[in-house]
KOLPA-177609 format. One line per field, with one value per residue (C-alpha): x, y, z; residue in three letters; residue number from 1. Coordinates in nm, 4 decimals, always signed. Example, Ala and Ser with C-alpha at 12.3 -4.5 7.8 and 13.67 -1.06 7.14 Angstrom:
<atoms>
east = [+1.2300  +1.3670] $
north = [-0.4500  -0.1060] $
up = [+0.7800  +0.7140] $
residu = [ala  ser] $
num = [1  2] $
</atoms>
This chain:
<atoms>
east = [+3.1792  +3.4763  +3.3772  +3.5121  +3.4374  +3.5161  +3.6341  +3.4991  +3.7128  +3.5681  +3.5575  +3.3996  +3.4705  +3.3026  +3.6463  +3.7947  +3.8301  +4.1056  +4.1372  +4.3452  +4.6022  +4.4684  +4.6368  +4.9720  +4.9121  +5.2264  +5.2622  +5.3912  +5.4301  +5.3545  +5.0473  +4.9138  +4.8469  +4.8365  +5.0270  +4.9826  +5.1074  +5.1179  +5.3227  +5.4738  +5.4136  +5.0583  +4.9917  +4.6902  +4.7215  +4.5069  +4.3872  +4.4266  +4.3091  +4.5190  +4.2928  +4.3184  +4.2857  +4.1447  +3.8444  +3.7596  +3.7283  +3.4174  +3.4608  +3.4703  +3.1420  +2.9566  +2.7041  +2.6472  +2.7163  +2.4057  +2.1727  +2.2558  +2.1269  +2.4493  +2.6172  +2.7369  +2.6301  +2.8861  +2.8877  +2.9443  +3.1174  +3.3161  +3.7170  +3.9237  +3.8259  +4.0591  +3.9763  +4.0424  +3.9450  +3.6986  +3.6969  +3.4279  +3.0959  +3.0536  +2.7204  +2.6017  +2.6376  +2.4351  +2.1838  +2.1978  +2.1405  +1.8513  +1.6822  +1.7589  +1.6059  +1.3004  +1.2680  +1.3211  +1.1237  +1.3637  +1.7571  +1.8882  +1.9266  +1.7483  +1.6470  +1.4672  +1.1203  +1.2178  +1.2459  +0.9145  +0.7570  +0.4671  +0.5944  +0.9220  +0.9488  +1.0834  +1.2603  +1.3964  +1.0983  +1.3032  +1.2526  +1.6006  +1.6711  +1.4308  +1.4322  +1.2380  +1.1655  +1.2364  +1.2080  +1.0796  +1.2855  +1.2498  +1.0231  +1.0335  +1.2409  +1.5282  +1.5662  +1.9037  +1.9643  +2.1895  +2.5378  +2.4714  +2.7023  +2.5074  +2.6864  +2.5575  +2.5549  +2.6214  +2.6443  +2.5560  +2.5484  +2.5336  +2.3405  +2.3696  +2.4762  +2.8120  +2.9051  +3.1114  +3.0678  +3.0385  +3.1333  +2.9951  +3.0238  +3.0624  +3.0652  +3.0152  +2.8792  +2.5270  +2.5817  +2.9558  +3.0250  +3.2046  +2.9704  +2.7959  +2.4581  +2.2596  +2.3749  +2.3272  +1.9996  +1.9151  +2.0404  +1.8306  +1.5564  +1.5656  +1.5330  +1.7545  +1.7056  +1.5511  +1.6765  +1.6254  +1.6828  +1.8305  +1.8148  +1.9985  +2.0433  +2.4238  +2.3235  +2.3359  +2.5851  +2.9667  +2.7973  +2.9571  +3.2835  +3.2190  +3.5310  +3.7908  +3.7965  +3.4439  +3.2008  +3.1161  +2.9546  +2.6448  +2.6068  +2.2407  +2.3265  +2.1091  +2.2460  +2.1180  +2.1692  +2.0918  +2.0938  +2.2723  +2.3461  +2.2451  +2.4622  +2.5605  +2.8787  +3.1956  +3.2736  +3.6441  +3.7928  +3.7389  +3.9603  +4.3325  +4.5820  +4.5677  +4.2695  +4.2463  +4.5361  +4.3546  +4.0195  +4.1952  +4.3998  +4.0677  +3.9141  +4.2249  +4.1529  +3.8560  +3.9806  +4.2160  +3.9343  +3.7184  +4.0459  +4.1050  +3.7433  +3.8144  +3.5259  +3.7174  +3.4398  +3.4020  +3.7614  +3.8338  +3.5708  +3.6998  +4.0558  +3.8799  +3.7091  +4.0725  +4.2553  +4.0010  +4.0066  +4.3969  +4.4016  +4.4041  +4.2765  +4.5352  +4.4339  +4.5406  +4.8700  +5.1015  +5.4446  +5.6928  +5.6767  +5.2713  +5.3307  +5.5624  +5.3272  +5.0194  +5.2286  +5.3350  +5.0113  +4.8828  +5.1005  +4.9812  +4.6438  +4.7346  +4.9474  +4.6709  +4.3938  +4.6025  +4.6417  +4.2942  +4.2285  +4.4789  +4.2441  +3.9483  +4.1426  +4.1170  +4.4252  +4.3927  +4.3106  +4.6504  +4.8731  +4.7108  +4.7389  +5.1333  +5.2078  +5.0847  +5.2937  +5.5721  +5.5262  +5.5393  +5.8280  +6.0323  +6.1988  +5.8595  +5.9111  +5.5682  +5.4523  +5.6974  +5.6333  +5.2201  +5.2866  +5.5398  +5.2499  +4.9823  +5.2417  +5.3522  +4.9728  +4.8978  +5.1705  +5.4079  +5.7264  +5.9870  +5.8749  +5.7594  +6.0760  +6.2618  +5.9843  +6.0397  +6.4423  +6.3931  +6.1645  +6.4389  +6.6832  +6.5539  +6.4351  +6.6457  +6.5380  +6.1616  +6.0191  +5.7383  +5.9652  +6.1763  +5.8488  +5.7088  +6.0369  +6.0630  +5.7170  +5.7726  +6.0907  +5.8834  +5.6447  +5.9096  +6.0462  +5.7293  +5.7191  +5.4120  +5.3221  +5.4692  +5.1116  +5.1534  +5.0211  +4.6718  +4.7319  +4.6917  +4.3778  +4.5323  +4.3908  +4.1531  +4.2851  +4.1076  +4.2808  +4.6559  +4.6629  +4.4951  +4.8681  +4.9295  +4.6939  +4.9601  +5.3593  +5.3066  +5.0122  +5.0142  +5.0562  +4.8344  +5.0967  +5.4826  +5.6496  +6.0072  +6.2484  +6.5244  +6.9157  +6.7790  +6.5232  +6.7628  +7.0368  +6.7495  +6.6868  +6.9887  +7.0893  +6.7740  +6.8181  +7.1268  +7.0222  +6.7668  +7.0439  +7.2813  +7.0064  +6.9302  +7.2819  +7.2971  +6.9452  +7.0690  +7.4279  +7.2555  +7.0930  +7.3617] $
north = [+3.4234  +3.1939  +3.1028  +2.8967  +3.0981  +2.9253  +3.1493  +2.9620  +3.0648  +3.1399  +2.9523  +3.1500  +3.5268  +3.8159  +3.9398  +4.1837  +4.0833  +3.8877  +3.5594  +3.3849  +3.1252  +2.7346  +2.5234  +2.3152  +1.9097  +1.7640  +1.5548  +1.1521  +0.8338  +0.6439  +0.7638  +0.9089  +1.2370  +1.5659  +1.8746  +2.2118  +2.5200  +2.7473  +3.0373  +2.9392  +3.3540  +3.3026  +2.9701  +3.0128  +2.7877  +2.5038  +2.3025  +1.9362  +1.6947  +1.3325  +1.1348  +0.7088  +0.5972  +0.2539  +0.4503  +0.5608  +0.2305  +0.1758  -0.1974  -0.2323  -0.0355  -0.1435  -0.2768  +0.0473  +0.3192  +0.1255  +0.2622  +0.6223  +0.8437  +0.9185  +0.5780  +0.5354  +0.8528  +1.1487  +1.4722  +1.8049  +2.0475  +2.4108  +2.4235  +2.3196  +2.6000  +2.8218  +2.7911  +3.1332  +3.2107  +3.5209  +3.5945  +3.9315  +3.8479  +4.0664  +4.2259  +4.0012  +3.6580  +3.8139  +3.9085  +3.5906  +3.3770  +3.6077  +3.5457  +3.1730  +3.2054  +3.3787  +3.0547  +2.8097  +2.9804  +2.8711  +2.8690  +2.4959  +2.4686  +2.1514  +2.0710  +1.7648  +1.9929  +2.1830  +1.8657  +1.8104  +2.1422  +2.2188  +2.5831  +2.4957  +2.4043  +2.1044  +2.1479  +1.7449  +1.4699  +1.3135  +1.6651  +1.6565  +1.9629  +2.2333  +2.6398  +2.9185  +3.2709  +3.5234  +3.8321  +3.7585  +3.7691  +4.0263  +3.7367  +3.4081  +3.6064  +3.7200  +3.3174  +3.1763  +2.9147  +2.5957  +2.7738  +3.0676  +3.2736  +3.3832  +3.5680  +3.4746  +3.5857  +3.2719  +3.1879  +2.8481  +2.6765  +2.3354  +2.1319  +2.2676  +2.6088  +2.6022  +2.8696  +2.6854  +2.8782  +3.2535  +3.4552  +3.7734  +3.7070  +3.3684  +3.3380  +3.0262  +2.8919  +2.6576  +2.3291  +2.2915  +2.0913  +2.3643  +2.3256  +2.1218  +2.0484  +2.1680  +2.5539  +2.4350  +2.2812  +2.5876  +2.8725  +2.7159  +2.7904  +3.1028  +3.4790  +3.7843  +3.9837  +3.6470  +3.5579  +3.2385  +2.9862  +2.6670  +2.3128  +2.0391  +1.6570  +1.5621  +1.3763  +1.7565  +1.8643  +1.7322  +1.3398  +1.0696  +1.2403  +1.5340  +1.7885  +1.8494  +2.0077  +2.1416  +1.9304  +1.5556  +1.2887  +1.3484  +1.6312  +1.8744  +2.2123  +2.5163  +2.8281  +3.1647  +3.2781  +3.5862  +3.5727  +3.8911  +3.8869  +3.6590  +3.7002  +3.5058  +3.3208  +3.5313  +3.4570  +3.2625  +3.4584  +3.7875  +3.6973  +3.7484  +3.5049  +3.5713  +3.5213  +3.1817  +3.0839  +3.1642  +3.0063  +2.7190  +2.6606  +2.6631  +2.3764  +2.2139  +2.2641  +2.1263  +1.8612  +1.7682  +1.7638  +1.5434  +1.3173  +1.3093  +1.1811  +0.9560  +1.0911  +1.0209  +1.0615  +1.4350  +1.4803  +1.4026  +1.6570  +1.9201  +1.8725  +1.8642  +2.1811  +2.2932  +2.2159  +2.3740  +2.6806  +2.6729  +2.6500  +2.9816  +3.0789  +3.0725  +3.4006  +3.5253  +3.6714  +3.5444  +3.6649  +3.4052  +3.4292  +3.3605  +3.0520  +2.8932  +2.9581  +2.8364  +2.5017  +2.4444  +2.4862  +2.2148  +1.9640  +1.9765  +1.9384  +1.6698  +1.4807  +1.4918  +1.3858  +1.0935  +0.9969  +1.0134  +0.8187  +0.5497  +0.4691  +0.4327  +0.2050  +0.4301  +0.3135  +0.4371  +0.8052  +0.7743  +0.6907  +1.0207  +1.2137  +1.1038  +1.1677  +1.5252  +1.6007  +1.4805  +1.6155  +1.9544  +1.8089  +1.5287  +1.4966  +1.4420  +1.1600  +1.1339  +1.1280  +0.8374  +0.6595  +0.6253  +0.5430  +0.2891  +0.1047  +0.1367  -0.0116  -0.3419  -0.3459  -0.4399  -0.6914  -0.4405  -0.5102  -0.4195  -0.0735  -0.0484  -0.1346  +0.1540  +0.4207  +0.3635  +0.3140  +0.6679  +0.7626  +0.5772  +0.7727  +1.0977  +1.0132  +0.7454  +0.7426  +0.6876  +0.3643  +0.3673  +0.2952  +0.0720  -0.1438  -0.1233  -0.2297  -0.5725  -0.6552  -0.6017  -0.7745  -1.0873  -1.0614  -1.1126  -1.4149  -1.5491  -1.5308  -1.5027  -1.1610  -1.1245  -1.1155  -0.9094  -1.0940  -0.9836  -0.7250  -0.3304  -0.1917  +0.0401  +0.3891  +0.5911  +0.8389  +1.1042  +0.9903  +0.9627  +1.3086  +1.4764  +1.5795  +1.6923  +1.9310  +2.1944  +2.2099  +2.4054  +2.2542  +2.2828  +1.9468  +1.8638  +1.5700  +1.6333  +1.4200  +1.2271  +1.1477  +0.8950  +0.8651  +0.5044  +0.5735  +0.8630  +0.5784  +0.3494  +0.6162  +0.7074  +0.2918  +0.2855  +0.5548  +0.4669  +0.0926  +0.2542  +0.4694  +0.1225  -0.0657  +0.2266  +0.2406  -0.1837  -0.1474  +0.1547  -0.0147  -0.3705  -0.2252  +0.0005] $
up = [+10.8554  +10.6599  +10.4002  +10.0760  +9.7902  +9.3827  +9.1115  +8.7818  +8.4875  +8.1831  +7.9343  +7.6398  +7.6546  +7.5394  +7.3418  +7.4333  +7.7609  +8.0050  +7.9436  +8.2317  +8.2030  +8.2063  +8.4704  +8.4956  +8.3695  +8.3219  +8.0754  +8.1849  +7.8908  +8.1752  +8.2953  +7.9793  +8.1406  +7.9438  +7.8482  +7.9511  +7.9501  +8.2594  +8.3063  +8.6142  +8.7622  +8.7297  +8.8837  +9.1572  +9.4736  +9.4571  +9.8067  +9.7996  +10.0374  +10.0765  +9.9755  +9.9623  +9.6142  +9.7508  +9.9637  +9.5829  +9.4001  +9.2040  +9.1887  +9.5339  +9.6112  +9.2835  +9.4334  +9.6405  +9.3273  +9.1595  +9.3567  +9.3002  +9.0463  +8.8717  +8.8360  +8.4924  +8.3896  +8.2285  +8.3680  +8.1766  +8.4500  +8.4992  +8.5024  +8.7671  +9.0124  +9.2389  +9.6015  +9.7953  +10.2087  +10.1957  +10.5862  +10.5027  +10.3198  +10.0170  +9.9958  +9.7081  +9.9300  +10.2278  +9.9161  +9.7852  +10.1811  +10.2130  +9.8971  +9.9650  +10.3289  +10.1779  +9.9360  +10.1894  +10.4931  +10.7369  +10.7617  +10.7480  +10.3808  +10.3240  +9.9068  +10.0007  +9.9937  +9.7166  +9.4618  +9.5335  +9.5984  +9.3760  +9.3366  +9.1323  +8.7392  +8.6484  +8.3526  +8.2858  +8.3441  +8.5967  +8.8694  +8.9407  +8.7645  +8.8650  +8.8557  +9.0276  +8.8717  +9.0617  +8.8164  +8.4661  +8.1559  +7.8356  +7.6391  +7.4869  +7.1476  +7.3956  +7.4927  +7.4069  +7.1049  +7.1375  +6.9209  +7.1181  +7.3648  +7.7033  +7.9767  +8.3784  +8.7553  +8.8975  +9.2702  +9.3997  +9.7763  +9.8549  +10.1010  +10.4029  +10.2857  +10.1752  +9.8758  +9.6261  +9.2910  +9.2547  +8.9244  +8.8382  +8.4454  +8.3566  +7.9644  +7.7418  +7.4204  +7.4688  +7.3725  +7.3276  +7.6608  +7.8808  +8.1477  +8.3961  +8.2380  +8.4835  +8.3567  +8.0372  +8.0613  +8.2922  +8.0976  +7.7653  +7.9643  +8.0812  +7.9031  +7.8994  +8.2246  +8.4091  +8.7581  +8.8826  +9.1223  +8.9404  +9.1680  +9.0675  +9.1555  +9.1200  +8.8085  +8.6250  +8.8355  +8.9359  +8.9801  +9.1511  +9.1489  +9.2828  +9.2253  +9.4738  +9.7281  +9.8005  +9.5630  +9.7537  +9.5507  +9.4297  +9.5633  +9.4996  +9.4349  +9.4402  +9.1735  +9.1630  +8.8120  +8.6507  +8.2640  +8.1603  +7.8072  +7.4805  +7.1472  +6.8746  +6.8782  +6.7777  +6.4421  +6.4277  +6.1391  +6.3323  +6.5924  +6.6712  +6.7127  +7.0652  +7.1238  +6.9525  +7.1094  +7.4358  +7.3547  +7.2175  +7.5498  +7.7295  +7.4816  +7.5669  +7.9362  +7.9435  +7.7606  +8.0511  +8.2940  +8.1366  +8.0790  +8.4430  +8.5117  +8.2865  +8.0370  +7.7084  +7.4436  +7.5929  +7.6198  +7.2616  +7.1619  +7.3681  +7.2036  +6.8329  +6.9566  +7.0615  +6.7247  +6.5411  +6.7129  +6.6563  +6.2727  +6.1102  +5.8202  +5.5069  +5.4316  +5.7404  +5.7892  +6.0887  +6.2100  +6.2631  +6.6277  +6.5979  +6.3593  +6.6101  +6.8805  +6.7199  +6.6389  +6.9976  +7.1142  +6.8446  +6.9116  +7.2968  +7.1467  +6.9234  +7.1585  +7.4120  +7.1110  +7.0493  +7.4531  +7.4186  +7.0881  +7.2457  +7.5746  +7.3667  +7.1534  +6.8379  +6.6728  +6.3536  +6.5020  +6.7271  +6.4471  +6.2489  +6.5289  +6.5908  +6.2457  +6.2431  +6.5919  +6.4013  +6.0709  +6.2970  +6.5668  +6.4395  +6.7721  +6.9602  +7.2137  +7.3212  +6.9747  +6.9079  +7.2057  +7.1641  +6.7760  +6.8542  +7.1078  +6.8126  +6.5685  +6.8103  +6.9041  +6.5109  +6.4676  +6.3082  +6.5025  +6.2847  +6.2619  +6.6251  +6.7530  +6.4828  +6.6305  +7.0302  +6.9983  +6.8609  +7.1522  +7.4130  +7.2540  +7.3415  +7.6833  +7.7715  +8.1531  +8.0772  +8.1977  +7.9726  +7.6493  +7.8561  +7.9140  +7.5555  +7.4175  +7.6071  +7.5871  +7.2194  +7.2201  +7.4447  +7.1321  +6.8364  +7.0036  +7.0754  +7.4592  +7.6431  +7.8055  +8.1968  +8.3529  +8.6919  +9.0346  +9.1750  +9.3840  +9.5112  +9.2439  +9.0038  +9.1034  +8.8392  +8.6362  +8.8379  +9.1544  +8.9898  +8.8238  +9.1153  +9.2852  +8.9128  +8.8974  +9.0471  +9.0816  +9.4021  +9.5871  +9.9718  +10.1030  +10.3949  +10.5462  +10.5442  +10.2678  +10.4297  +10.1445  +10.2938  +10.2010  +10.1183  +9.8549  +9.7100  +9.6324  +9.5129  +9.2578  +9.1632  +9.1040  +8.9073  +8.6483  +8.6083  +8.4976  +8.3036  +8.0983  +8.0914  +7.9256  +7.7049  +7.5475  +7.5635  +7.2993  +7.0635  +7.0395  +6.9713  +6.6810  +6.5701] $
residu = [unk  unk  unk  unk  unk  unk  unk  unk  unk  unk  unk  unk  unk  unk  unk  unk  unk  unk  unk  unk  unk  unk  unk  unk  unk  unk  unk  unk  unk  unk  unk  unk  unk  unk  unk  unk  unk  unk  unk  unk  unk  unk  unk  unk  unk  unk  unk  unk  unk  unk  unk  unk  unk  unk  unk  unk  unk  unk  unk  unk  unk  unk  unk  unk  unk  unk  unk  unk  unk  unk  unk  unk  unk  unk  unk  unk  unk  unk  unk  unk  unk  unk  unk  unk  unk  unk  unk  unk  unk  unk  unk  unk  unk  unk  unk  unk  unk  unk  unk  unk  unk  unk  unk  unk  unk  unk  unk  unk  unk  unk  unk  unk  unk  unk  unk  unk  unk  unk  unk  unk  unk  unk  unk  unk  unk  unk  unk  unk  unk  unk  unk  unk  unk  unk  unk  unk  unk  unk  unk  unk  unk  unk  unk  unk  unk  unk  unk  unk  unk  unk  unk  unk  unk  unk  unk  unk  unk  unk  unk  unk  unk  unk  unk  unk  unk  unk  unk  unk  unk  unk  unk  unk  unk  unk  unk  unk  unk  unk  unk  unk  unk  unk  unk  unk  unk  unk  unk  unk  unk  unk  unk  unk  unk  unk  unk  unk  unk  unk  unk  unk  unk  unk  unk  unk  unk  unk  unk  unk  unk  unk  unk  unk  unk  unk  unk  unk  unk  unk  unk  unk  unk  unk  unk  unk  unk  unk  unk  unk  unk  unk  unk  unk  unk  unk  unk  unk  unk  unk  unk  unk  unk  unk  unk  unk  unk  unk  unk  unk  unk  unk  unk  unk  unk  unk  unk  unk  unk  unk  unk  unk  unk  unk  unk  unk  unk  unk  unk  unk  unk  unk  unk  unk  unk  unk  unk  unk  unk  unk  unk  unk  unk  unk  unk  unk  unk  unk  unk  unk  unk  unk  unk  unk  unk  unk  unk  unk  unk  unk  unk  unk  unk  unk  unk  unk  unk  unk  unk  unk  unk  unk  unk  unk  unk  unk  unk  unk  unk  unk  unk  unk  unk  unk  unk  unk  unk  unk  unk  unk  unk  unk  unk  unk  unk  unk  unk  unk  unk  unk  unk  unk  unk  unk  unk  unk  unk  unk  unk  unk  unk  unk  unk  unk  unk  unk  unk  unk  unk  unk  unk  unk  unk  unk  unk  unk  unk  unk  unk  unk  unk  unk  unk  unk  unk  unk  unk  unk  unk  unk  unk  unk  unk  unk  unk  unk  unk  unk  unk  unk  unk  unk  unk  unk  unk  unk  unk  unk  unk  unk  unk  unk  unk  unk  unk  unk  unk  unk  unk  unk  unk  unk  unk  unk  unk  unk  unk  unk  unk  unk  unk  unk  unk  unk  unk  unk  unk  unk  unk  unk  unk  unk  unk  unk  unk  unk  unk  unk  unk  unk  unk  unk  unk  unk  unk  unk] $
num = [1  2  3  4  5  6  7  8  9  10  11  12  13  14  15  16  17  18  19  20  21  22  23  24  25  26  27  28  29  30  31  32  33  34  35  36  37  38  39  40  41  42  43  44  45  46  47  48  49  50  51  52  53  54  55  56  57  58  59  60  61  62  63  64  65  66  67  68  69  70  71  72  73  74  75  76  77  78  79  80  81  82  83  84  85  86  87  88  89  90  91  92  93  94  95  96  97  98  99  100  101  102  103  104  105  106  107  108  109  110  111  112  113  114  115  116  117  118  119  120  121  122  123  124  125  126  127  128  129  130  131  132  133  134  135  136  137  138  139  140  141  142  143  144  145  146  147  148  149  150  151  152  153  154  155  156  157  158  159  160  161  162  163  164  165  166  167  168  169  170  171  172  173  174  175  176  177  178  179  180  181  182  183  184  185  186  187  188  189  190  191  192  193  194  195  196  197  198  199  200  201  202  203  204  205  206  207  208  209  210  211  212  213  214  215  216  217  218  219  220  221  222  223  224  225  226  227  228  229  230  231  232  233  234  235  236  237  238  239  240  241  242  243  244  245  246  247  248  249  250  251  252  253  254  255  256  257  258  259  260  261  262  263  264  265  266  267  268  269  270  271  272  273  274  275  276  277  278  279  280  281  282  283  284  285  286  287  288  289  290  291  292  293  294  295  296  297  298  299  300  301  302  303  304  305  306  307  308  309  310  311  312  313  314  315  316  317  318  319  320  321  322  323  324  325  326  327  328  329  330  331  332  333  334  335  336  337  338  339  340  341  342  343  344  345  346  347  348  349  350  351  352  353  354  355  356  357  358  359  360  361  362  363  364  365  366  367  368  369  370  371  372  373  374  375  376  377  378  379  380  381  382  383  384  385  386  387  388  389  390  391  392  393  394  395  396  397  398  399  400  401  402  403  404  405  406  407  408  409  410  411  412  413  414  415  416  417  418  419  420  421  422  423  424  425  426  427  428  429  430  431  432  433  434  435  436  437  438  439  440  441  442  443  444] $
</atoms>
């Protein structure tokens, strides 16, 4: 049997333990899409299907999306996953179909009877999340507490009987948004030593997204979780720089996933989460190599915050978040670029126009700045704003930074670069760079 199998990273460890390496976002001014940090040896392949941004457009199928359980609703979900072929069954899948056939009674994976089967728990009033003991817990003392870190066997099928998660010791903290809420909800509910079957409408689960490239839209899932280990949350000042720096990449991580769903509220808090982590205490000693490290890693946090702050209009936040990337990097372009929109947003041109010729100057090929600056210049002469024609939808965020996701995804069509678009590009950059030099020597 071929199957998919998903390796879900962890996203709260049990320290010591291995902690691997987030995955590669790169950052782009233009599509205010997030930094990252992936050593490029340890990048996992990731499968990617071409996909048409216009078959994904919510306007266009409003009127259908209203009628499903998760429209308009936010999701809390698992980490990008790593998609691997596993041609052999391990013994723990063919344990896990069978216990599934012996709940079902027959073999063609259909929930529709267990979300209304008598013999299942609901635990939300709406029965779309529901669980089934299978071996009793140690008691209602050993149950976990929101704040609390629990440890799980997790393996979970879809409709139909597809395995898309499996992780033998998935770790996280209750209540802190690292996972889909159906584990959350789930796990709350369950006692040290329980094993249970955990069903779930896509509402608790991956919603009307769905995650790429196993999860469809609104997908039910159906988890077999074992609840291995309850313990309070590891204290922050007992841990090393490493380790923070680790945990705090993972905050940032999840960050960037909940950015590229477009889920900015829960995106924010996941880079809050991040900088926190990433602020040692004065009392403890670094090297100078760990200083400079923990201060690269918080400007990526606070460059992301404040591409965050800046689509939910937060102004204030963005131009606190700038200043502290540049109180750390003076030389930040990104930094400069999103406080130099925040400034010409709020009428202060003079300023805005010093803070993004800065910006142009140290990425003078960037069409972003090139943009900001003549709409800004179009606003101190008084010129109406160049409204663009009606035409091709602008794609969601979760559809443009999809091909990001990896430097070294397999394409599934052959890409065909022409002389003609190479000497297109080249004439256009080197516009860009003439019009660069034409601003900086204007103001010089």
């Amino acid at each position: 049997m071929s199957v998919k199998v998903e390796l879900v990273k962890e996203v709260m460890t049990g320290l010591p333990q291995d902690i691997s390496q987030p995955g590669k976002i790169p950052d782009s001014m233009e599509q205010e899409t997030l930094e990252d940090n992936r050593h490029i040896n340890n990048i996992p392949t990731v499968f990617v299907q071409d996909t048409d941004p216009q078959q994904d457009g919510y306007k266009d199928n409003e009127r259908f999306l209203q009628r499903t359980p998760s429209f308009g609703k936010t999701v809390k979900f698992l980490l990008p996953p790593v998609t691997i072929d596993d041609n052999v069954p391990q013994e723990e899948e063919m344990q896990f179909y069978q216990a599934v056939e012996d709940v079902l009674e027959y073999k063609d994976y259909n929930f529709q009877d267990m979300f209304s089967s008598d013999k299942w728990i609901d635990i939300t009033d709406d029965k779309l999340l529901r669980k089934k003991i299978l071996k009793p817990g140690l008691g209602e003392a050993s149950t976990p507490l929101p704040g609390q870190e629990v440890t799980v066997y997790l393996m979970g099928i879809l409709e139909g009987g597809n395995l898309v998660e499996k992780d033998p010791k998935l770790s996280f903290v209750l209540d802190e948004g690292d996972v889909i809420q159906a584990l959350e909800l789930g796990v709350r509910s369950m006692q040290r030593g329980e094993v249970s079957f955990l069903l779930t409408n896509g509402l608790y689960a991956f919603g009307l997204l769905g995650r790429d490239p196993d999860i469809p839209s609104d997908a039910s899932l159906l988890y077999k979780v074992t609840l291995i280990r309850v313990r309070d949350k590891p204290s922050m000042g007992a841990l090393t720089t490493a380790d923070r720096i680790s945990l705090g990449n993972q905050k940032r991580e999840c960050g960037n996933f909940h950015f590229e769903r477009e889920e900015y509220r829960s995106a924010m808090h996941s880079y809050s989460q991040a900088l926190s982590i990433l602020t040692p205490s004065t009392a403890e000693p670094l090297s100078s190599e760990e200083e400079e490290e923990i201060r690269e890693h918080r400007i990526k946090c606070l460059n992301n915050l404040a591409a965050t702050q800046l689509k939910l209009h937060h102004f204030d936040d963005v131009i606190n978040s700038c200043n502290a990337v540049l109180e750390m990097d003076l030389h930040n372009a990104k930094a400069l670029y999103r406080k130099g929109r925040v400034l010409s947003e709020r009428g202060y041109y003079e300023e805005a126009m010093t803070v993004l010729k800065q910006a142009l100057q140290l990425e003078p090929t960037t069409k972003a700045i090139h943009a900001e600056l003549s709409k800004l210049v179009r606003k101190q002469k008084g010129q109406p704003e160049i409204t663009k024609s009606p035409g091709r939808p602008k794609p969601k965020a979760h559809l443009k930074l999809r091909d990001d996701l990896n430097p070294l995804i397999r394409r599934n069509t052959k890409q065909r670069v022409t002389y003609r678009v190479l000497m297109i590009g080249a004439v256009a950059a080197a516009l860009l760079s003439l019009l660069a030099a034409l601003i900086i020597m204007q103001d010089s």
